[in-house]
C-alpha positions as CSV (number, residue, x, y, z in Angstrom):
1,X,78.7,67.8,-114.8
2,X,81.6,68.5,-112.4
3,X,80.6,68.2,-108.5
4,X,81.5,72.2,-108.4
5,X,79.3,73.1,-111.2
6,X,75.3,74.6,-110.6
7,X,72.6,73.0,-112.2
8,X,71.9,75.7,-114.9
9,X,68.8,74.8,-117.9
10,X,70.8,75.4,-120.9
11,X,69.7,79.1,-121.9
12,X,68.5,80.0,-118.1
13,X,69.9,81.6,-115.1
14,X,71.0,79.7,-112.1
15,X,68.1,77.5,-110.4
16,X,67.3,78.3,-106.8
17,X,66.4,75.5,-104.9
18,X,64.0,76.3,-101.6
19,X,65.0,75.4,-98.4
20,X,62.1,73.8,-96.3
21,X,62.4,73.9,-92.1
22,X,59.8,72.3,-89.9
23,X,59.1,74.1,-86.8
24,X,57.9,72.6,-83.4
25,X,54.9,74.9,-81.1
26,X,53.9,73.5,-78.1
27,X,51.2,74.6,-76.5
28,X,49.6,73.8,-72.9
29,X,46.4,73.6,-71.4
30,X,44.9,73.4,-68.0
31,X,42.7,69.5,-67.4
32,X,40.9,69.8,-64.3
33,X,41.3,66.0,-62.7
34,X,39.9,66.6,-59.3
35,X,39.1,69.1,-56.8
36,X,40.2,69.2,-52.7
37,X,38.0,71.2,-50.0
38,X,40.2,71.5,-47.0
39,X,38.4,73.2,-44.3
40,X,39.1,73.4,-39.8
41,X,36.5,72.9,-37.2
42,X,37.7,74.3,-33.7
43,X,36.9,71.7,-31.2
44,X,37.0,72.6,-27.2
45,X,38.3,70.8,-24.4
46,X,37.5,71.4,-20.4
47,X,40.7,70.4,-18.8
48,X,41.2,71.0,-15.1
49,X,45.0,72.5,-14.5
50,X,46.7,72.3,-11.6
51,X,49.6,74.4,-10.5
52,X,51.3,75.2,-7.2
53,X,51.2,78.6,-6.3
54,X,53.7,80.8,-3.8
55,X,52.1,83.0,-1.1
56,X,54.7,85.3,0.5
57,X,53.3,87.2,4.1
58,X,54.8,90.1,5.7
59,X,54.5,90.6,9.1
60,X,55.5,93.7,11.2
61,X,55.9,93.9,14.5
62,X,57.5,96.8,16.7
63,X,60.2,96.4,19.5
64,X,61.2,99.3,21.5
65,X,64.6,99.7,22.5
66,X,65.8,102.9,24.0
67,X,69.3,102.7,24.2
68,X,71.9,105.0,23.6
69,X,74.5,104.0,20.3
70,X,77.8,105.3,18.9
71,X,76.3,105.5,15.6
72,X,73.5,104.4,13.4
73,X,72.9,101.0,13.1
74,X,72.5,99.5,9.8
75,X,69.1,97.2,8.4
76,X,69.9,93.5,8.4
77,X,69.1,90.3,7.8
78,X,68.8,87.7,10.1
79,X,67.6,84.1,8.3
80,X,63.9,85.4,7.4
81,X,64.0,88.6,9.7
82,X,64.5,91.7,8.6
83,X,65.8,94.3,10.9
84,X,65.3,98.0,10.2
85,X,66.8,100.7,13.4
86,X,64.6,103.6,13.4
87,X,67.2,106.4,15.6
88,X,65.9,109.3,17.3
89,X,68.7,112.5,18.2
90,X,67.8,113.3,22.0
91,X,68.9,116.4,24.0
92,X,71.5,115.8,26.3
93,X,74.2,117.9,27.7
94,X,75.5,116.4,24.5
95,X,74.0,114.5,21.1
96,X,73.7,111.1,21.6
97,X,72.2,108.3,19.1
98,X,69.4,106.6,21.0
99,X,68.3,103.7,19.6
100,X,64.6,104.0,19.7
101,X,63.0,101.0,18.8
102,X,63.4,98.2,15.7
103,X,61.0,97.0,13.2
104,X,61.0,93.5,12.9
105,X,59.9,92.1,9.4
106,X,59.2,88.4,9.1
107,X,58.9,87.2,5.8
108,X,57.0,83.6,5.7
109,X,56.2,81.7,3.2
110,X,53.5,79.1,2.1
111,X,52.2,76.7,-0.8
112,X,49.1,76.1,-2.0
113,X,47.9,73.6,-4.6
114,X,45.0,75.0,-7.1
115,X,43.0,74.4,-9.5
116,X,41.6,75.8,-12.1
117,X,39.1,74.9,-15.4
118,X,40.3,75.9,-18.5
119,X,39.0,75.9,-22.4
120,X,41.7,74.5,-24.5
121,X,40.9,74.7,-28.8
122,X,42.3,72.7,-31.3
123,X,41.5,72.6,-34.9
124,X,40.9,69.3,-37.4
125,X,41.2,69.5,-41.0
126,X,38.5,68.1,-42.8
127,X,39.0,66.8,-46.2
128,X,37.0,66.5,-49.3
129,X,37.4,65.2,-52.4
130,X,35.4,66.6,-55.1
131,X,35.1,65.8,-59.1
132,X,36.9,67.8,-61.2
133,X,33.4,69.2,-62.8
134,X,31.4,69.0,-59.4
135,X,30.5,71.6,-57.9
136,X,29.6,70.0,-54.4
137,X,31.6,66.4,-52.9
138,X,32.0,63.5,-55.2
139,X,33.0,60.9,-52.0
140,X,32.1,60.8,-48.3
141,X,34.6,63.7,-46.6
142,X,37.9,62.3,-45.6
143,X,38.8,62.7,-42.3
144,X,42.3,63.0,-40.9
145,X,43.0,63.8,-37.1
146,X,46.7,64.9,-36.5
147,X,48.4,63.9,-33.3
């Protein structure tokens, strides 16, 4: 028999040969190894804070003047003083500014150190390791303080 020719039974049809194919399924499942409980307790802390605080006082005091000006005066600042003209118009055979009085403002300032309590929280985690078919801890909790 040629390498071309089919393998025929003398007197039958052609023979059919079946082709075979192995197939792979994979499947997964879920093992339960182990179990975590991660949980936070707040702690408090008293902590006494101190701070320096700024205290700014105003003080006014009143100068009279009573002198006659060309024209208005302006507010200014001299170092800490504060200068505000306070102008009257007067009767005269003819207008005239008279300067009336001035209000002095002093501005002073001060320090003072204070302190006060506060409540500061923080939380730690607390870890446990449980069995993987417990339902409560398997081992003492671990636990593990971050900085």
């Amino acid at each position: 028999m040629a390498a071309t020719d089919s393998p025929e039974k003398p007197g039958a049809g052609p023979v059919t040969l079946p082709l075979v194919e192995e197939q792979v399924v994979i499947s997964k499942r879920e093992v339960v190894t182990g179990r975590v409980r991660v949980r936070t307790v707040a702690e408090t802390e008293q902590r006494l804070v101190k701070e320096e605080l700024d205290t700014a006082q105003v003080s006014i005091t009143r100068h009279p003047v009573n002198q006659i000006v060309d024209r208005a005066p302006v507010p200014h600042t001299e170092g800490d003083l504060t200068i505000v003209p306070v102008i009257e118009e007067v009767l005269v055979v003819e207008k005239r500014l008279l300067l009336k009085e001035e209000i002095h403002i002093r501005h002073t300032h001060r320090q003072e150190l204070v302190e006060q309590p506060v409540t500061l929280r923080k939380q730690k985690p607390l870890i446990e390791s449980l069995g993987p078919d417990a339902d409560g801890p398997s081992s003492v909790p671990h636990n593990t303080p971050r900085s």
